[in-house]
GUDRENKE-121552 format. One record per residue (C-alpha): x, y, z; residue in three letters; residue number from 0. Coordinates in pm, whole numbers, plus 32768, in hexadecimal, padded with zeros to 4 digits. Each point is the difference from the previous one (the first is absolute). Layout:
BEGIN
+------+------+------+-----+-----+
:   xx :   yy :   zz :   r :   k :
+------+------+------+-----+-----+
:    X :    Y :    Z : ALA : NUM :
...
+------+------+------+-----+-----+
//
This chain:
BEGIN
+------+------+------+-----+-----+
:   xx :   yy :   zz :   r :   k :
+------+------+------+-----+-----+
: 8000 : 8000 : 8000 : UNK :   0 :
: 80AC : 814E : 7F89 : UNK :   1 :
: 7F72 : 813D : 80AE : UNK :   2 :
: 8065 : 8151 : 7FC5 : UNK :   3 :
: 7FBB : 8142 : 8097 : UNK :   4 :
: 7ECB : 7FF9 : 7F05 : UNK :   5 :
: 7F7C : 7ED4 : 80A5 : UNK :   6 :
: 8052 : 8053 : 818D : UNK :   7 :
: 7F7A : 814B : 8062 : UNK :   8 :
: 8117 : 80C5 : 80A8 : UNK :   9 :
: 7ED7 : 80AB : 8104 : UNK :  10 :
: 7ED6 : 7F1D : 80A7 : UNK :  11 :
: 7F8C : 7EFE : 80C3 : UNK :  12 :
: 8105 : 7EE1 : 7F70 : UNK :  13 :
: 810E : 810D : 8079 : UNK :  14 :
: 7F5E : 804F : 8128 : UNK :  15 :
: 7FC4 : 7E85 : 8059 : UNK :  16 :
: 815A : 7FA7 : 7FB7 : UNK :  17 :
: 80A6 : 811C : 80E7 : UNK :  18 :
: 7F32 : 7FC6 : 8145 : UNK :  19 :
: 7F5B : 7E94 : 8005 : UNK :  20 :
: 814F : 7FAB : 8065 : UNK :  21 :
: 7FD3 : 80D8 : 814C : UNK :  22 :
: 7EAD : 7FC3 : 802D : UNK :  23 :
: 8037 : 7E9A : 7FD8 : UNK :  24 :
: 80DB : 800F : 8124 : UNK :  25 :
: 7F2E : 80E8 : 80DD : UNK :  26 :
: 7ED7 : 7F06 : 7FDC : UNK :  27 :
: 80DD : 7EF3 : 804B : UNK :  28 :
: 805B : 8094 : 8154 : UNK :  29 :
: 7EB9 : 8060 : 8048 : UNK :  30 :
: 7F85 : 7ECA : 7F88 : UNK :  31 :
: 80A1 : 7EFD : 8112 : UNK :  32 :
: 8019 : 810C : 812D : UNK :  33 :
: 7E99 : 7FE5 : 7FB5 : UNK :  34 :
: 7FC1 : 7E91 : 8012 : UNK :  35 :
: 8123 : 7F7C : 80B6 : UNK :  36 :
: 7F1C : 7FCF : 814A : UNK :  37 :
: 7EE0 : 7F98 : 7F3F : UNK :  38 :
: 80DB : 7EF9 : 7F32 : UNK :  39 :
: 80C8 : 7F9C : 8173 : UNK :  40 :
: 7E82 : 7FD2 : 80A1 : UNK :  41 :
: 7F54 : 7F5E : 7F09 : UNK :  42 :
: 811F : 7F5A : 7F38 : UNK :  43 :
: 7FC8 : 8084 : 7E9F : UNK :  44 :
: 8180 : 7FDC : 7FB6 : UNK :  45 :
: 7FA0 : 7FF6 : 7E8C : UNK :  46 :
: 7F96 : 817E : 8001 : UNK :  47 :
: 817E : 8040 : 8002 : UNK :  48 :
: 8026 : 7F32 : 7EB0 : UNK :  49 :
: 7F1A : 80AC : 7F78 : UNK :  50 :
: 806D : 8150 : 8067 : UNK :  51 :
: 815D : 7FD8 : 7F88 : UNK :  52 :
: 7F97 : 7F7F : 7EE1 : UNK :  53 :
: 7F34 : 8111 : 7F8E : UNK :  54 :
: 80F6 : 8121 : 806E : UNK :  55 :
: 8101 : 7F58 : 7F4E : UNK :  56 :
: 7F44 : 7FD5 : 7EB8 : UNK :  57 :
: 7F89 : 818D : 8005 : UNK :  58 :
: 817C : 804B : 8050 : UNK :  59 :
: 806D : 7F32 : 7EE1 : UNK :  60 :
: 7F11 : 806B : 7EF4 : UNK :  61 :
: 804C : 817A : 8052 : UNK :  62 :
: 8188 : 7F98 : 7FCF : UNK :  63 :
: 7F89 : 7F46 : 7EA4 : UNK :  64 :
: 7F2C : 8149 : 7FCC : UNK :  65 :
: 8150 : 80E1 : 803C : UNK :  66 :
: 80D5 : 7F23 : 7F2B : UNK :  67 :
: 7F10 : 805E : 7EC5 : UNK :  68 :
: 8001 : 8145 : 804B : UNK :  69 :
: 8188 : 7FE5 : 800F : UNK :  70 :
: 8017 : 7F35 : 7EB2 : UNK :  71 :
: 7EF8 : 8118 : 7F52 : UNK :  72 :
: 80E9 : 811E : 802B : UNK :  73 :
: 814F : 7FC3 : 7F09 : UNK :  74 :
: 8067 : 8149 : 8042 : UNK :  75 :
: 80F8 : 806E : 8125 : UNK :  76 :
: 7F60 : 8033 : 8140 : UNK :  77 :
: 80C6 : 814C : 803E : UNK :  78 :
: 7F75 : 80B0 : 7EBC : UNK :  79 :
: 7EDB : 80C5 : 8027 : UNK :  80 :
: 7F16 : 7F33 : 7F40 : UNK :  81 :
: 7ED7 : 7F3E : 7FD2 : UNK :  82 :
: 80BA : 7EC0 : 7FF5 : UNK :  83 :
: 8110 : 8063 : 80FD : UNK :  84 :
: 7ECC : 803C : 810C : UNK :  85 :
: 7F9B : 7EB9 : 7FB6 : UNK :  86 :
: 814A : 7F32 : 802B : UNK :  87 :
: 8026 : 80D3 : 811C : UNK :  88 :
: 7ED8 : 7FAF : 80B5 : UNK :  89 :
: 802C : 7E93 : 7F7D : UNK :  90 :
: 815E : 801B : 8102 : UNK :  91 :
: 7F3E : 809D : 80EC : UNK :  92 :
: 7EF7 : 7F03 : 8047 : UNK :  93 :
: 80EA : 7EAA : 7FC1 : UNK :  94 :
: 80BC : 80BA : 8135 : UNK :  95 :
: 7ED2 : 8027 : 80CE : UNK :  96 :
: 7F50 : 7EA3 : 7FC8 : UNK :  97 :
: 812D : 7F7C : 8012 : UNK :  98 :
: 802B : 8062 : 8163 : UNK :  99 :
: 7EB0 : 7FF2 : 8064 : UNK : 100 :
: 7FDC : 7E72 : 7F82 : UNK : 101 :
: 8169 : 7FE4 : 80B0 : UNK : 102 :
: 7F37 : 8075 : 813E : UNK : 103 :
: 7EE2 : 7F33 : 7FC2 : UNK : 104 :
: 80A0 : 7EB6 : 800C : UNK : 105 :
: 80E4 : 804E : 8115 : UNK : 106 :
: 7EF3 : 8045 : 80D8 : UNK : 107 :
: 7F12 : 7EF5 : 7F77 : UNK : 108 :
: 8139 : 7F10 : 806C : UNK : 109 :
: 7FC6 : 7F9D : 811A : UNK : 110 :
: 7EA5 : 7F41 : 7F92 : UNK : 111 :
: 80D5 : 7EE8 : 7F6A : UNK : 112 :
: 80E9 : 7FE8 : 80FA : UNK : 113 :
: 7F2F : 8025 : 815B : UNK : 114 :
: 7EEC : 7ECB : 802C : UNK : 115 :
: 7E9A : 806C : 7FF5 : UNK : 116 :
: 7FEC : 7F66 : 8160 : UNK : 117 :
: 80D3 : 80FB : 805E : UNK : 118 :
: 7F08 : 80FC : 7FBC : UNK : 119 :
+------+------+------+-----+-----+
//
């Protein structure tokens, strides 16, 4: 699939998406289990924390898919002060940001594989 600035909007909600589902992604992952950790503990729903994971994790990963089209659309340098350039430069931008938000999202969604639902 070729896409060009043409085909990839360089304003909108695919640009939008791909610069802050990332974040959000995390945020609602942290709100997420300090939400139900006492519900999960009392009731023993440890599967709510597979689920939750999983889901934060796919967002954070289809924004960083997201930001590497908008990174492959622009073929011009991201310093010049152009249509393309914005684009490969907010293509950089949001690989960094998923990037480290899916980095946080696993490393706190760790411990779910590693502590026993018993545990819980």
């Amino acid at each position: 699939m070729s896409l060009r600035l043409r085909g990839f909007p360089d304003h909108g909600f695919l640009v939008w998406f791909a610069l802050i589902a990332g974040i959000a992604a995390w945020a609602a992952h942290l709100l997420f289990f300090s939400a139900v950790v006492e519900f999960v503990a009392t009731e023993g729903y440890f599967w709510l924390f597979y689920v939750g994971n999983a889901v934060c994790l796919l967002l954070a990963l289809v924004a960083m898919w997201l930001s590497w089209l908008i990174y492959r659309a622009g073929d011009d340098d991201e310093a010049a002060a152009t249509d393309s350039g914005r684009m490969r430069f907010l293509g950089i931008v949001g690989l960094l940001v998923n990037g480290i938000n899916l980095l946080l999202i696993a490393t706190e969604g760790v411990y779910i594989f590693v502590i026993p639902p018993s545990h819980g």
